[in-house]
ROVEX-233239 format. One record per atom (N, C-alpha, C, O): residue in three letters; atom name; x, y, z. Coordinates in steps of 0.001 Angstrom, whole numbers, plus 500000, padded with zeros to 6 digits. Example, Ala and Ser with C-alpha at 12.3 -4.5 7.8 and 13.67 -1.06 7.14 Angstrom:
2
PT  nugu  fifi       u       v       w
PT   Ala     N  513190  494310  507800
PT   Ala    CA  512300  495500  507800
PT   Ala     C  513200  496700  507800
PT   Ala     O  514236  496681  508465
PT   Ser     N  512850  497750  507080
PT   Ser    CA  513670  498940  507140
PT   Ser     C  512900  500030  507870
PT   Ser     O  513409  501138  508039
// end
This chain:
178
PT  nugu  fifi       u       v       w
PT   Unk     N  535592  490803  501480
PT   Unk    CA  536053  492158  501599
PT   Unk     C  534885  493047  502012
PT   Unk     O  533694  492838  501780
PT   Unk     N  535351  493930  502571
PT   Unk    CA  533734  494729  503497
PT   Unk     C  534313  495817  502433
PT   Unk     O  535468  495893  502015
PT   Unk     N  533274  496583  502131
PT   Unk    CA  532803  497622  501503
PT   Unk     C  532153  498802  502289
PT   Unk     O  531143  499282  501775
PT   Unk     N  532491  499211  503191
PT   Unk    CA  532152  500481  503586
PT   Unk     C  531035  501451  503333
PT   Unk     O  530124  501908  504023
PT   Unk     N  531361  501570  502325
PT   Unk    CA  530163  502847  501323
PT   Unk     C  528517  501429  501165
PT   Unk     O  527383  501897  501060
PT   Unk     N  528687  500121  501176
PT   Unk    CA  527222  499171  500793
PT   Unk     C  527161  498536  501874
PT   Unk     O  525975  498211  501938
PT   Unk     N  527891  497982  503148
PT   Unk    CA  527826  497079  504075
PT   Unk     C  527469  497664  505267
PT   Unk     O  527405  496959  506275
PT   Unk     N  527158  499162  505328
PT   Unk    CA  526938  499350  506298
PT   Unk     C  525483  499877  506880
PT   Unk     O  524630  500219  506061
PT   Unk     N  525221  499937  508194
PT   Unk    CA  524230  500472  507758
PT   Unk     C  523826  502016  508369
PT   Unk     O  523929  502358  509547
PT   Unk     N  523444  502670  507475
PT   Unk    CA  523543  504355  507554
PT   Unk     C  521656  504861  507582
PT   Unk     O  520604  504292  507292
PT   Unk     N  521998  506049  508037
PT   Unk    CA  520595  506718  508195
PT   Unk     C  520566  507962  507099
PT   Unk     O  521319  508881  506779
PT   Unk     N  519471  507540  506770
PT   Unk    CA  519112  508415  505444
PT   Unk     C  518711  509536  505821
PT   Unk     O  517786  509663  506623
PT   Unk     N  519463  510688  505205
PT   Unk    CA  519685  511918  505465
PT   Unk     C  518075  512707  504688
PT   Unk     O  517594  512687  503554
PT   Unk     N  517636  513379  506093
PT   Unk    CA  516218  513719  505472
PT   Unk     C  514743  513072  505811
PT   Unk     O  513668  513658  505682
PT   Unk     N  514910  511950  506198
PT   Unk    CA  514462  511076  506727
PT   Unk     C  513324  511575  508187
PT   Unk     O  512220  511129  508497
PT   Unk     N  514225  512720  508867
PT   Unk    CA  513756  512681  509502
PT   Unk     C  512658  513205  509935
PT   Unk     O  512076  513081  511013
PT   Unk     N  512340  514013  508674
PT   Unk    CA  511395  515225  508592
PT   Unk     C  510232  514787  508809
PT   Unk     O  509233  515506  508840
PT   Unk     N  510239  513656  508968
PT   Unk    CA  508257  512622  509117
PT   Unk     C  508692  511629  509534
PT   Unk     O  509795  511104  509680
PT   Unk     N  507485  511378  509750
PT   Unk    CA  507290  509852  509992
PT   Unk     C  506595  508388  509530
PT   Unk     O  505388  508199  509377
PT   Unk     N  507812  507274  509324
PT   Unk    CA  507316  506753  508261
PT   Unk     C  506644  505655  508769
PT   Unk     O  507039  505040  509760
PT   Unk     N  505460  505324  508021
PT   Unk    CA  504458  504265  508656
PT   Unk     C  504806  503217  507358
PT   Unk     O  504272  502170  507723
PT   Unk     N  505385  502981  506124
PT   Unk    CA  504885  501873  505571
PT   Unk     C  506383  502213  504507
PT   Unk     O  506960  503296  504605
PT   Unk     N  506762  501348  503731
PT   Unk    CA  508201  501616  502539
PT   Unk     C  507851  500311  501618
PT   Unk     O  507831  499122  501937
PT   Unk     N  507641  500807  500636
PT   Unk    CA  507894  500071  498890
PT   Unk     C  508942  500672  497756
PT   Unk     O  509350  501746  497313
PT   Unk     N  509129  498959  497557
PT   Unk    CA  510363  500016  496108
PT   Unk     C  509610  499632  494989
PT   Unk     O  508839  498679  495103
PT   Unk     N  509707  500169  494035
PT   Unk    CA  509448  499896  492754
PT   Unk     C  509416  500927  491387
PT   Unk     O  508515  501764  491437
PT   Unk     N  510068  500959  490481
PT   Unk    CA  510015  501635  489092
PT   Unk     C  511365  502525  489894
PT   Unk     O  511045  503687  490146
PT   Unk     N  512668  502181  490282
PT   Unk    CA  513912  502486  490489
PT   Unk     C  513807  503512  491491
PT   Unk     O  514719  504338  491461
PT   Unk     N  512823  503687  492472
PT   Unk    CA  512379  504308  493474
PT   Unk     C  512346  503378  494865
PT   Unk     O  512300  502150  494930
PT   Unk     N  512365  503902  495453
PT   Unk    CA  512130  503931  497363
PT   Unk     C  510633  504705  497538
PT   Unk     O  510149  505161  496502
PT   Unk     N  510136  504816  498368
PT   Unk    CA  508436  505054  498404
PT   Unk     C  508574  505250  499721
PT   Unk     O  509634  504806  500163
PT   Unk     N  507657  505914  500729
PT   Unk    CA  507614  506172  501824
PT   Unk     C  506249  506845  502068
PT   Unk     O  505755  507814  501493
PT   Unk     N  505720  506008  503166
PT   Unk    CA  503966  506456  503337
PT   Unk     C  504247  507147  504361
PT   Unk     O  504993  506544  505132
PT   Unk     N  503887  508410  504765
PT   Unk    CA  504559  509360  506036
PT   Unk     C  503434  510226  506666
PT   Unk     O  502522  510538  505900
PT   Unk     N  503389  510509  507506
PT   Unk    CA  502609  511683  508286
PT   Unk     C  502272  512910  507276
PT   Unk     O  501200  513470  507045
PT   Unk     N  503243  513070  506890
PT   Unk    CA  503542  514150  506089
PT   Unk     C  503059  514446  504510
PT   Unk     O  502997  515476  503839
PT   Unk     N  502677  512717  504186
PT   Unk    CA  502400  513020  502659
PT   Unk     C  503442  511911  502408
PT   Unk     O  504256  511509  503239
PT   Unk     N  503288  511449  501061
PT   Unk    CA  503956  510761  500046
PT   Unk     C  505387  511432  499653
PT   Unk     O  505556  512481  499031
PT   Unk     N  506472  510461  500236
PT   Unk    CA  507868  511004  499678
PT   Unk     C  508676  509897  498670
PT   Unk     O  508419  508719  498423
PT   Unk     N  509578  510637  498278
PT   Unk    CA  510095  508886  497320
PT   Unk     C  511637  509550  497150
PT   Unk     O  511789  510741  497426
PT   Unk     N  512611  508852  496753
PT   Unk    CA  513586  508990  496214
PT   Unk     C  514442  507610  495110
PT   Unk     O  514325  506384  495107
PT   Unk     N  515164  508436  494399
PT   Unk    CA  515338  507603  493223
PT   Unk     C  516643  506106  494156
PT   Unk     O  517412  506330  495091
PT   Unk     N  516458  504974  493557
PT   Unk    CA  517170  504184  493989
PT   Unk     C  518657  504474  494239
PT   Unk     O  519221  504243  495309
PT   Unk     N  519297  505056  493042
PT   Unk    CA  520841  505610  493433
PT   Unk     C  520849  506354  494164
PT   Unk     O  521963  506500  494668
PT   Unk     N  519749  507277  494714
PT   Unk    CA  520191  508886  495231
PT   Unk     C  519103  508775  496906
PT   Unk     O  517974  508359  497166
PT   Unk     N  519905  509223  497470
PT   Unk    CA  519401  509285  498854
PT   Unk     C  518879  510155  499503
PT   Unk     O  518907  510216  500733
PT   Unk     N  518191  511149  498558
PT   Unk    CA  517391  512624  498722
PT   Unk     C  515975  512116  498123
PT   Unk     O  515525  511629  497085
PT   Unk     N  515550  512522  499396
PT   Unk    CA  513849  512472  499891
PT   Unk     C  513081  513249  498750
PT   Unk     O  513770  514147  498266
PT   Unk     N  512373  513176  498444
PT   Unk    CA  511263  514402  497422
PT   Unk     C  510036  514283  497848
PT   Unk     O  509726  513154  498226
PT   Unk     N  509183  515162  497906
PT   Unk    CA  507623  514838  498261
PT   Unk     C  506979  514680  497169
PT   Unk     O  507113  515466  496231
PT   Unk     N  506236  513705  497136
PT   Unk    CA  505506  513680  495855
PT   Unk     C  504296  514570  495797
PT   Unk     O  503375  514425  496601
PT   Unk     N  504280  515706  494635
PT   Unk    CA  503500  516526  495229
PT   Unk     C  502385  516605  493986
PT   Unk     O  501678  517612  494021
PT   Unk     N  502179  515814  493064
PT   Unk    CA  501767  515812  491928
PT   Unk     C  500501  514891  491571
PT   Unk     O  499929  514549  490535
PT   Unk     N  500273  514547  493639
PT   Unk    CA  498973  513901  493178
PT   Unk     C  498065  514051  494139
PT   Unk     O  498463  514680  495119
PT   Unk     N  496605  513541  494167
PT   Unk    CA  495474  514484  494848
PT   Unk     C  495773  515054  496494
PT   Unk     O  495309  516128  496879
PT   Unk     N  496390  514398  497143
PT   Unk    CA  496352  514021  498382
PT   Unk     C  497744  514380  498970
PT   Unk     O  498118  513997  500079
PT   Unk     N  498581  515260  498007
PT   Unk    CA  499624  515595  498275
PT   Unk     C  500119  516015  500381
PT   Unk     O  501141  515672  500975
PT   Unk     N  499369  516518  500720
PT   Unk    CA  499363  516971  501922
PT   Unk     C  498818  516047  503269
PT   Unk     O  498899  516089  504496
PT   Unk     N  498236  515229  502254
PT   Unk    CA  497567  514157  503751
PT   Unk     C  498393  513037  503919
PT   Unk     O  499083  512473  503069
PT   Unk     N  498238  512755  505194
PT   Unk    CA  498862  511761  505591
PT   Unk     C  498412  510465  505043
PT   Unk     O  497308  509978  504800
PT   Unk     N  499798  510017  504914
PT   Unk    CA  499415  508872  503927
PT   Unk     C  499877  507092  504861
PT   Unk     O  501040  506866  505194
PT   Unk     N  498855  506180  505097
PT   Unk    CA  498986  505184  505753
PT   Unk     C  499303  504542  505727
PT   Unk     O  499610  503994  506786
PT   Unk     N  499692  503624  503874
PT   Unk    CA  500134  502373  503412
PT   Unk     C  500931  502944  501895
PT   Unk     O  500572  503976  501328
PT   Unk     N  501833  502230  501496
PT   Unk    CA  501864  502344  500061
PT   Unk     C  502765  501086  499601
PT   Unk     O  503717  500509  500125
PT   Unk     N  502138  500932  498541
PT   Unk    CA  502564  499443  497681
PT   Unk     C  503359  499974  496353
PT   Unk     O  503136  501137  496017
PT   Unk     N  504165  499286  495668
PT   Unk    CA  504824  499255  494364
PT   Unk     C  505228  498263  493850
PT   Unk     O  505961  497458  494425
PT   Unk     N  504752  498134  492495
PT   Unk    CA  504911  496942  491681
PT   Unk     C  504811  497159  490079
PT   Unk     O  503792  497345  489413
PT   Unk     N  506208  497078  489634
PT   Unk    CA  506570  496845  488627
PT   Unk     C  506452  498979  488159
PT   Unk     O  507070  499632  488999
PT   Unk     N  505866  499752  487173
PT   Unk    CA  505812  501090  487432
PT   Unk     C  504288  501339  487586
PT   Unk     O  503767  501988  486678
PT   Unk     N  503502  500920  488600
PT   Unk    CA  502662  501171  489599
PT   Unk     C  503158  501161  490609
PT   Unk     O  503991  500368  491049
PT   Unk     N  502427  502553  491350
PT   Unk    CA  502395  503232  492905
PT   Unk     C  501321  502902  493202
PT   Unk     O  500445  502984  492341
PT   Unk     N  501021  502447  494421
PT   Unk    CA  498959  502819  494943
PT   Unk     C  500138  503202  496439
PT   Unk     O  501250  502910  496880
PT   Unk     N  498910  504055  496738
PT   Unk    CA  498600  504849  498684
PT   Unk     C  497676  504894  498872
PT   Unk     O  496806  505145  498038
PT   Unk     N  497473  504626  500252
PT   Unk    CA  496531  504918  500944
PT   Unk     C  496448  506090  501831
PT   Unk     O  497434  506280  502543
PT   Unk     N  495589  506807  501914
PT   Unk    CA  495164  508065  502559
PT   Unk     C  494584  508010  503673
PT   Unk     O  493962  506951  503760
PT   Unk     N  494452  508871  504893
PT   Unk    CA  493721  508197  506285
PT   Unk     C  492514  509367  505710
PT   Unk     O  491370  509058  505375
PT   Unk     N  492976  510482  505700
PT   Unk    CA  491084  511404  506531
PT   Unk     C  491337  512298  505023
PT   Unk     O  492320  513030  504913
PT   Unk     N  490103  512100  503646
PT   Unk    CA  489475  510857  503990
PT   Unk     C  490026  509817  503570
PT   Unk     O  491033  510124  502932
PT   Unk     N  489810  508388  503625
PT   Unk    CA  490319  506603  503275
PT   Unk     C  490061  506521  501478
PT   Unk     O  489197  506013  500764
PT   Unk     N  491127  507197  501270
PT   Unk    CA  491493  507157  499327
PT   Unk     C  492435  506118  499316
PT   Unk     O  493377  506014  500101
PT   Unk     N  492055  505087  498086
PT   Unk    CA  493422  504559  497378
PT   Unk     C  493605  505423  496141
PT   Unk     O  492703  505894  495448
PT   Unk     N  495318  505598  495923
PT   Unk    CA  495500  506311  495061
PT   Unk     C  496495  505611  494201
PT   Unk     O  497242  504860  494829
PT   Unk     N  496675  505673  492967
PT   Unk    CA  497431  505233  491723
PT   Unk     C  497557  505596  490764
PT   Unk     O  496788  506127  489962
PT   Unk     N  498996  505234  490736
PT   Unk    CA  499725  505952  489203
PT   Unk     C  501032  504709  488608
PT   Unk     O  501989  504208  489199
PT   Unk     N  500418  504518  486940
PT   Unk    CA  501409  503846  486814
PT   Unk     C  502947  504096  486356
PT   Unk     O  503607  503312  485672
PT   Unk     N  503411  505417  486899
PT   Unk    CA  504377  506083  486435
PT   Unk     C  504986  507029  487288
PT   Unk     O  504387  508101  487385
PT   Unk     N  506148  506879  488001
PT   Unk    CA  505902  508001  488917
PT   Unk     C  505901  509589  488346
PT   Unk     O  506221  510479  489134
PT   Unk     N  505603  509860  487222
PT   Unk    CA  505631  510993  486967
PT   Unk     C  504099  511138  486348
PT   Unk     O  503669  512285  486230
PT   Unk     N  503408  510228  486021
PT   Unk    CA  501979  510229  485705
PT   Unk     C  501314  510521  486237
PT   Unk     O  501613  510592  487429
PT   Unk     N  499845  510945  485832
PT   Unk    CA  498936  511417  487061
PT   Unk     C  498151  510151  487368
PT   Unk     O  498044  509203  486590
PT   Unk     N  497572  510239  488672
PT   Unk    CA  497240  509649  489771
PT   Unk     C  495287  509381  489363
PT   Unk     O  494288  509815  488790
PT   Unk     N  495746  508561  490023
PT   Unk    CA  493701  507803  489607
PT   Unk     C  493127  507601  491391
PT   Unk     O  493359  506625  492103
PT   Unk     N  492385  508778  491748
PT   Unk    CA  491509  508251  492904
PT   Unk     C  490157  507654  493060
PT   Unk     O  489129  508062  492520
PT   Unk     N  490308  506402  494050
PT   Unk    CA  489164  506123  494312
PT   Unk     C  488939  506209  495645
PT   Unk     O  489914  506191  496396
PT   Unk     N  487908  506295  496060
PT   Unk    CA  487542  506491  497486
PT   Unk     C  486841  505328  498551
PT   Unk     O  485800  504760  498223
PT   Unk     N  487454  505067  499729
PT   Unk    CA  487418  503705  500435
PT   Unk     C  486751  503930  501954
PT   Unk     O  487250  503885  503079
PT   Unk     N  485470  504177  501499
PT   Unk    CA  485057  504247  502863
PT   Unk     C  484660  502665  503970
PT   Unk     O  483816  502586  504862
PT   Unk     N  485590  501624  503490
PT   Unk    CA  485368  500574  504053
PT   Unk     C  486991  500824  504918
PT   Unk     O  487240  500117  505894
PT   Unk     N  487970  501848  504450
PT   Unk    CA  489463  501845  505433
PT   Unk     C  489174  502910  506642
PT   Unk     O  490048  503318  507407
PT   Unk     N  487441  503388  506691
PT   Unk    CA  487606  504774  507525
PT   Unk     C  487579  504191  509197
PT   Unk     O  486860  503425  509839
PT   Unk     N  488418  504771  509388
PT   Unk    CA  488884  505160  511008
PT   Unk     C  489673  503629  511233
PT   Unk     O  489312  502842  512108
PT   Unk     N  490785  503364  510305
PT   Unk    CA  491544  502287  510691
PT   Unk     C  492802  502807  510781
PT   Unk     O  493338  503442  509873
PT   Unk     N  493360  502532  511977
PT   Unk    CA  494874  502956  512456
PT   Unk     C  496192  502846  511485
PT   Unk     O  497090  503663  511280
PT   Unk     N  495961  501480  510944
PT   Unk    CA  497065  500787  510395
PT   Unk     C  496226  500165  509328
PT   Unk     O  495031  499899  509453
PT   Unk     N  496940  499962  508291
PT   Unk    CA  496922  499907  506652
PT   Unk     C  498068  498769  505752
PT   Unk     O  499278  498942  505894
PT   Unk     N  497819  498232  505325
PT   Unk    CA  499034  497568  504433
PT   Unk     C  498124  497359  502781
PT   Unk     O  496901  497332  502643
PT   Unk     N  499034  497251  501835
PT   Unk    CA  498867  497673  500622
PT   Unk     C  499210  496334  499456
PT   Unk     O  500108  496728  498711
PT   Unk     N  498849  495156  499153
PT   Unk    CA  499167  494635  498089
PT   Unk     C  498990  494588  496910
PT   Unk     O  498488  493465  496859
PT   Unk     N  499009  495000  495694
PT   Unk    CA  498438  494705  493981
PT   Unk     C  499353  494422  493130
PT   Unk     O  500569  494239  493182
PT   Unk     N  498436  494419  492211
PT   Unk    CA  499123  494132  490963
PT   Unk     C  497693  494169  490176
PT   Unk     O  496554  493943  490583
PT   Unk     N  498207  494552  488853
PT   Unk    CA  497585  494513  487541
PT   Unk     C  496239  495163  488194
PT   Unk     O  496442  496089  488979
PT   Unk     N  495142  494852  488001
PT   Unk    CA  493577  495634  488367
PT   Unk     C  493058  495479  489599
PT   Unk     O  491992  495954  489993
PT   Unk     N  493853  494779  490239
PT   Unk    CA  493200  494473  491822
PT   Unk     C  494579  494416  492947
PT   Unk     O  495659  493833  492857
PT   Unk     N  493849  495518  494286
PT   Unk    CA  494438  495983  495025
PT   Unk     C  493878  495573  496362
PT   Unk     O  492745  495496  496836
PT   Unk     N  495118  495336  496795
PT   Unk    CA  494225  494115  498391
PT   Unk     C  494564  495536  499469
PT   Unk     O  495511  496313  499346
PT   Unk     N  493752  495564  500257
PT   Unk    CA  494141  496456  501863
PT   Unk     C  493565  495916  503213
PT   Unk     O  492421  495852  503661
PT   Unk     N  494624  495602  503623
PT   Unk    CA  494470  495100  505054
PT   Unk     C  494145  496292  505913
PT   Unk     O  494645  497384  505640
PT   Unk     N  493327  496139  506948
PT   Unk    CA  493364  497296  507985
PT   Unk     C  492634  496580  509121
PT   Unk     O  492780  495374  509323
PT   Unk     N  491888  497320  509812
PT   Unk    CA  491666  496801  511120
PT   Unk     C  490497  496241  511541
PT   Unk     O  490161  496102  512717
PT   Unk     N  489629  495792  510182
PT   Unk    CA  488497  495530  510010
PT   Unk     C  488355  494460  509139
PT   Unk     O  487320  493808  509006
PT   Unk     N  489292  494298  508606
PT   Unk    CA  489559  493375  507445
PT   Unk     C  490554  493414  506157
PT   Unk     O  491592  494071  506228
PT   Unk     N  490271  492817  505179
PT   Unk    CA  490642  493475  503703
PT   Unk     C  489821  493714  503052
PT   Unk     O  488828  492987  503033
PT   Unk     N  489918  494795  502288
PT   Unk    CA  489433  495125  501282
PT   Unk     C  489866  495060  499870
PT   Unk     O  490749  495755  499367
PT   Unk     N  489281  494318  499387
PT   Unk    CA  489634  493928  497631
PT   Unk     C  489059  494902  496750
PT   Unk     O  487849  494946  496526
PT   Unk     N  489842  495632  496278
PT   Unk    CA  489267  496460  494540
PT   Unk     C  489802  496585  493826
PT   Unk     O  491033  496576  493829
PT   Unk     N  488773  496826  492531
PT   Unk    CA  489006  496607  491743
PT   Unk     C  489207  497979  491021
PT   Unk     O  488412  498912  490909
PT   Unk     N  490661  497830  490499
PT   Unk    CA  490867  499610  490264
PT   Unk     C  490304  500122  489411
PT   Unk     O  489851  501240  489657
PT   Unk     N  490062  499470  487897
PT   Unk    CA  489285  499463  487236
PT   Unk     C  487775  499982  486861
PT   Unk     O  487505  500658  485869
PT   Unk     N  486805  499510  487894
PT   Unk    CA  485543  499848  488331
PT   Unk     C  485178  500717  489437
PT   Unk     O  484199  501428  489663
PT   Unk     N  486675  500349  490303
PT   Unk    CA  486403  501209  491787
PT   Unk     C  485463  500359  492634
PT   Unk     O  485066  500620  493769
PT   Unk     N  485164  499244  491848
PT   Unk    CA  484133  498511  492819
PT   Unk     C  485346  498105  494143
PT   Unk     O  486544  497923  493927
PT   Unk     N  484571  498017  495714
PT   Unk    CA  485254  497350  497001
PT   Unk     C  484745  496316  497053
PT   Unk     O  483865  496296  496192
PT   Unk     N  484805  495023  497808
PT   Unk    CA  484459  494324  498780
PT   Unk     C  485451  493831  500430
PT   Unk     O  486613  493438  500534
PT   Unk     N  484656  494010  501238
PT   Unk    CA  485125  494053  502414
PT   Unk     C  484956  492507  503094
PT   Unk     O  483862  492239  503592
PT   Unk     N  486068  491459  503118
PT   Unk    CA  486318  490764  503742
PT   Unk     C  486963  490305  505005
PT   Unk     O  488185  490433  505081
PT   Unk     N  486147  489659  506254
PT   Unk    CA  486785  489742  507512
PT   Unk     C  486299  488427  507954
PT   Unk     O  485888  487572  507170
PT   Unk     N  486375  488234  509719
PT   Unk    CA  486594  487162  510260
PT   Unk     C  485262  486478  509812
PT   Unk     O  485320  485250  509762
PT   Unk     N  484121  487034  509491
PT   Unk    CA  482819  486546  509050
PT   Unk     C  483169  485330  507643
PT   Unk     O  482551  484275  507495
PT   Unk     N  483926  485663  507037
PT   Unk    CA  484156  485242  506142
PT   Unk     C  485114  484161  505908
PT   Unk     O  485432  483501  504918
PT   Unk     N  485511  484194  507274
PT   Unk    CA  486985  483065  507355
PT   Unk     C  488516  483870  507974
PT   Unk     O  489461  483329  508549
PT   Unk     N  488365  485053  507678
PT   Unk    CA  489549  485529  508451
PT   Unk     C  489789  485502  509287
PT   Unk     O  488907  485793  510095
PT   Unk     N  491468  485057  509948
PT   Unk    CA  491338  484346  511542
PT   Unk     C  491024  485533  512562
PT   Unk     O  490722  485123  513683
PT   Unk     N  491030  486692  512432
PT   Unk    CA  491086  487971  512803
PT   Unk     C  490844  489501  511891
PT   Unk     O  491632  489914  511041
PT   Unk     N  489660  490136  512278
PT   Unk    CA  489577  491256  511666
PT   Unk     C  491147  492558  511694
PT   Unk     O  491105  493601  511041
PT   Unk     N  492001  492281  512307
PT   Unk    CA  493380  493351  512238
PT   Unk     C  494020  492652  511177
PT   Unk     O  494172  491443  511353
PT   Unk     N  494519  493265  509873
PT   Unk    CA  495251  492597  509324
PT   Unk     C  497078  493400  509659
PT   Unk     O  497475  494539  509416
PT   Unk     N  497623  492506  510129
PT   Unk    CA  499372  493075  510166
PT   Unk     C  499695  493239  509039
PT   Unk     O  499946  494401  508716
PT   Unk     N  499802  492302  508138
PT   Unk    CA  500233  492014  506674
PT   Unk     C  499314  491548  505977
PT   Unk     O  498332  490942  506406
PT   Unk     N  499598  491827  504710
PT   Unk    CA  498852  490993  503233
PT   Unk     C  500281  491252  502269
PT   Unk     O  501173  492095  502365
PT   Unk     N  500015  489929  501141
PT   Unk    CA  501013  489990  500326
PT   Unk     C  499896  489224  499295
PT   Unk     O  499047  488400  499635
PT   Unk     N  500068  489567  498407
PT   Unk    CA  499700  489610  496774
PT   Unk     C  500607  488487  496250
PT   Unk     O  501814  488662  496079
PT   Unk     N  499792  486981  495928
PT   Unk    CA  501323  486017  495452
PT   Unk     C  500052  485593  493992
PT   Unk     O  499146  484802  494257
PT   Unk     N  500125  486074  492860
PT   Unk    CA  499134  485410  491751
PT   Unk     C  497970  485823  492447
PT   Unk     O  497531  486786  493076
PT   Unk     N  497582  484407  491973
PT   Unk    CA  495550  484081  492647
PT   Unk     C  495470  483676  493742
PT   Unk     O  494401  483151  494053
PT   Unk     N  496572  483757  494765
PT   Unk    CA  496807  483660  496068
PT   Unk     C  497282  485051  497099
PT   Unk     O  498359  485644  497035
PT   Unk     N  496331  485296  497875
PT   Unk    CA  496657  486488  498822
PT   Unk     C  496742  486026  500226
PT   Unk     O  495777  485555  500828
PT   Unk     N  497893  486170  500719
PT   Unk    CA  498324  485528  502239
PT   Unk     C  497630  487175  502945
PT   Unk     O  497501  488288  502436
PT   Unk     N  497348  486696  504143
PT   Unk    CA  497280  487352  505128
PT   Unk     C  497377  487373  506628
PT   Unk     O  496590  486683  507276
PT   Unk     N  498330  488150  507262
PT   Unk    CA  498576  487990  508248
PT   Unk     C  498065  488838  509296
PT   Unk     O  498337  490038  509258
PT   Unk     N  497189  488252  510451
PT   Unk    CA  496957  488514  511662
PT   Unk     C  497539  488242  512945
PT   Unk     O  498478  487451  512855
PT   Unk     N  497272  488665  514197
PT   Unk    CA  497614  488704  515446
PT   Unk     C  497014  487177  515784
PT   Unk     O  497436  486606  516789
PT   Unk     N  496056  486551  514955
PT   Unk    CA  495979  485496  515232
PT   Unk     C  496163  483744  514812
PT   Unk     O  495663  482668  515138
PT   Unk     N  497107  484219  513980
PT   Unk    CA  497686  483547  512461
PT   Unk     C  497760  484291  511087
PT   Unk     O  497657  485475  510767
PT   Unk     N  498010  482973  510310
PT   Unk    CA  498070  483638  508493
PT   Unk     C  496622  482976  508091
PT   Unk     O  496288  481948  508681
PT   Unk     N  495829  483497  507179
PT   Unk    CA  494775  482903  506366
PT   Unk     C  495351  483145  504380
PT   Unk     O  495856  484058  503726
PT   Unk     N  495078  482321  504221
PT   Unk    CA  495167  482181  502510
PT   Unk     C  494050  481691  501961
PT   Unk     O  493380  480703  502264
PT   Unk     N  493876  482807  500787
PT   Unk    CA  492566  482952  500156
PT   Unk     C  493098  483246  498861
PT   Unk     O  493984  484050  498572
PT   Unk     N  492271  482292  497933
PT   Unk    CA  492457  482279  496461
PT   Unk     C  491329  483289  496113
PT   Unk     O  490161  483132  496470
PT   Unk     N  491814  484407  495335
PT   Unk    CA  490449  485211  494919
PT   Unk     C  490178  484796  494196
PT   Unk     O  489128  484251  494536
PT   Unk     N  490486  484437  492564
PT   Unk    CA  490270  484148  491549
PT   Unk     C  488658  482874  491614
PT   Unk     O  487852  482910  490684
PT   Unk     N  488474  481977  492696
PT   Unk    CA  487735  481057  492865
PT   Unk     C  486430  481759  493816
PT   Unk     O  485664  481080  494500
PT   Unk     N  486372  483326  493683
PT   Unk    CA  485280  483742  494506
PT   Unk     C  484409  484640  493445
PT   Unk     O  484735  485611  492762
PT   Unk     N  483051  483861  493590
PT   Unk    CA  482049  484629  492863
PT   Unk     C  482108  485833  493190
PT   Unk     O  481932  486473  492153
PT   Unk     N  482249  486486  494002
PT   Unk    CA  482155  487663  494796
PT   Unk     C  483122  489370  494357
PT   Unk     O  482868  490562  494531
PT   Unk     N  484491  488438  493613
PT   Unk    CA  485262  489176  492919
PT   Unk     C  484680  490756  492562
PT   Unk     O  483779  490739  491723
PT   Unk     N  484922  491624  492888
PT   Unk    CA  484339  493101  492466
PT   Unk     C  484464  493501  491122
PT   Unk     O  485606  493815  490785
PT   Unk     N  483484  493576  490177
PT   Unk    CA  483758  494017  488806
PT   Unk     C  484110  493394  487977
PT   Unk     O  484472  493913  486921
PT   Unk     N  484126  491866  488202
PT   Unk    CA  484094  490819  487268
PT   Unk     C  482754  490483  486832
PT   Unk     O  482580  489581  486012
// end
């Protein structure tokens, strides 16, 4: 039986006011990384809100991840990751001058460590300390552009223009703030 009102597919009213570079769900939210700033709306309800309650309210925002009731974003000018484990909580910045002047952004974490792909590499931190480290093709990556990263455990896939590379962090001395 088709369902009308769930089977179809519709354009979200509001939507259009920016432009969206990146979408995570998580903590009964929709997420949206936009030109415009950080927007979200609640999973039942299809009205946009700006999130305006945290540092960076106004800047354009490049990547954003969600997992479990953690938010992180990424910021372009200047290259902030930002996090909150609540969407109504306040926001924890750290500052990433290893994402500056990268076009494109993608966002994986969980628990104290936050992976970011960009166009130079990834960058691993540790939210905790704020410590970075910047990993790229020097290191084994098949390509400094990362398209994708995904966060699986002690396994972080990553995808380039020139394959996937998989890297166990947990087995690297190098770990930031361990």
């Amino acid at each position: 039986m088709l369902d009308l009102g769930v089977d179809t597919l519709r354009a979200v009213p509001g939507s259009n006011r920016f432009r969206i570079r990146d979408l995570a769900t998580g903590n009964r939210h929709v997420w949206a990384a936009t030109n415009k700033g950080l927007f979200r709306c609640a999973s039942d309800d299809i009205t946009w809100e700006p999130v305006k309650d945290h540092p960076a309210a106004e800047q354009s925002i490049l990547a954003v991840d969600a997992t479990g009731d953690t938010t992180w974003a990424l910021t372009t000018t200047p290259p902030r990751l930002l996090f909150s484990s609540h969407p109504d909580s306040s926001w924890t910045v750290i500052d990433l001058p290893e994402a500056a002047g990268s076009t494109r952004a993608r966002i994986s974490a969980a628990g104290a460590r936050a992976w970011v792909g960009t166009d130079f590499g990834i960058v691993r931190v540790n939210t905790r300390s704020g410590k970075a480290t910047t990993l790229n093709s020097i290191d084994g990556l098949l390509d400094d552009a990362v398209q994708a990263i995904r966060l699986d455990g002690d396994i972080v896939w990553v995808g380039t223009r020139a394959g996937a590379s998989i890297y166990r962090w947990v087995d690297d001395f190098r770990d930031p703030g361990d």
